[in-house]
C-alpha positions in Angstrom: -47.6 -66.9 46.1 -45.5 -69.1 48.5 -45.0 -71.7 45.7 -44.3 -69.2 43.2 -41.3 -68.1 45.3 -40.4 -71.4 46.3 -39.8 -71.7 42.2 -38.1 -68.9 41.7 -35.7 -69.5 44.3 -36.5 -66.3 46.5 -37.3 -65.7 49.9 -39.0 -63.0 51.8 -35.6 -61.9 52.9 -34.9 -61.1 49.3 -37.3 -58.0 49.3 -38.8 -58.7 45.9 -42.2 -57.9 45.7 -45.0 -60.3 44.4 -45.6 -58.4 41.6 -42.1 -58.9 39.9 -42.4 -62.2 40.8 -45.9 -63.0 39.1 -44.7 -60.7 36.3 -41.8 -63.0 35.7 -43.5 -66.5 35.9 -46.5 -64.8 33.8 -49.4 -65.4 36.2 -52.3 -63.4 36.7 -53.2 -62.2 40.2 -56.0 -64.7 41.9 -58.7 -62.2 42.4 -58.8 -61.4 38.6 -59.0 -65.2 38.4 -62.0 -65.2 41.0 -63.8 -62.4 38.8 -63.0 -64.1 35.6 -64.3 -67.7 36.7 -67.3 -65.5 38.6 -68.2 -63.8 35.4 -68.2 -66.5 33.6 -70.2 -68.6 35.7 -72.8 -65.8 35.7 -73.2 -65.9 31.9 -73.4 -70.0 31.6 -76.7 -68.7 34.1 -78.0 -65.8 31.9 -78.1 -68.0 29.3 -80.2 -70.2 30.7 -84.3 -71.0 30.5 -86.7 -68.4 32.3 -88.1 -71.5 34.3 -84.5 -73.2 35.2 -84.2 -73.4 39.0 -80.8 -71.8 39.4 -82.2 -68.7 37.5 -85.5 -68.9 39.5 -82.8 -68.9 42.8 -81.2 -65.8 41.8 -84.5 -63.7 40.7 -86.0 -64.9 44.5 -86.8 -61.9 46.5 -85.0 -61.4 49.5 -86.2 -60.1 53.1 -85.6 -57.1 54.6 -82.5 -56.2 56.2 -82.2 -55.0 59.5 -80.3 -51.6 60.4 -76.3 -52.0 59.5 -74.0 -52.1 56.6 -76.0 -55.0 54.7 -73.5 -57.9 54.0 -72.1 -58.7 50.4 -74.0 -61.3 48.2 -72.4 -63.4 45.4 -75.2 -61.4 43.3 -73.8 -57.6 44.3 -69.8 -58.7 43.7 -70.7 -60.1 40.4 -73.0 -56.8 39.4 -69.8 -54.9 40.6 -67.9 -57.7 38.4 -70.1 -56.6 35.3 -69.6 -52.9 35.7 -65.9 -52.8 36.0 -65.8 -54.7 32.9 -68.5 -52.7 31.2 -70.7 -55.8 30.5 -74.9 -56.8 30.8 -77.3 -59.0 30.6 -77.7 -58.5 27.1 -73.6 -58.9 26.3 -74.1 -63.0 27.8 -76.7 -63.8 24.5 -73.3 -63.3 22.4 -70.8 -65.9 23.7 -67.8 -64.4 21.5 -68.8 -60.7 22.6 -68.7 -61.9 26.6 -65.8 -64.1 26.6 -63.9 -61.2 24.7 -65.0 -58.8 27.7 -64.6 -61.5 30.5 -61.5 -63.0 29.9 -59.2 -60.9 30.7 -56.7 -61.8 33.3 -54.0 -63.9 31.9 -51.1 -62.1 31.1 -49.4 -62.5 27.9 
């Protein structure tokens, strides 16, 4: 963000908020990056073999958790990922179908 001011020739002291500024240089906010790149990492995996190691790593049972708010795993943010945009395992066998509900944060 601090380079996008720098760009745009505005300070903090200027009281424009990041939004107008990413709205006028026509970038997408970095955690809709993150998802996008996350997504579409996970579907380069789904469309693997049944027998390739990185697919055998993610299907690996996991241990018990102790007592406590159990801690976030790359595996629950991307499930999250899938639901908000409405996507499956089945949706990642079509390549055109997932991009088309994957891709979705540059704004044009």
């Amino acid at each position: 963000m601090r380079m996008l001011r720098w760009s745009g020739g505005v300070t903090l002291l200027d009281k424009i908020r990041n939004d107008y500024i990413r709205g006028s240089f026509k970038v997408a906010p970095i955690a809709e990056k993150l998802k996008e790149n996350r997504l579409r990492w996970y579907g380069h995996i789904l469309r693997r073999p049944e027998d390739h190691m990185v697919k055998l790593a993610l299907n690996m049972p996991t241990q018990k958790r102790g007592s406590g708010r159990p801690p976030t795993t790359w595996l629950t943010t991307v499930q999250k990922d899938m639901k908000d945009v409405n996507a499956d395992a089945e949706i990642a066998k079509n390549r055109v179908l997932w991009r088309k509900r994957t891709r979705k944060a540059d704004p044009t």
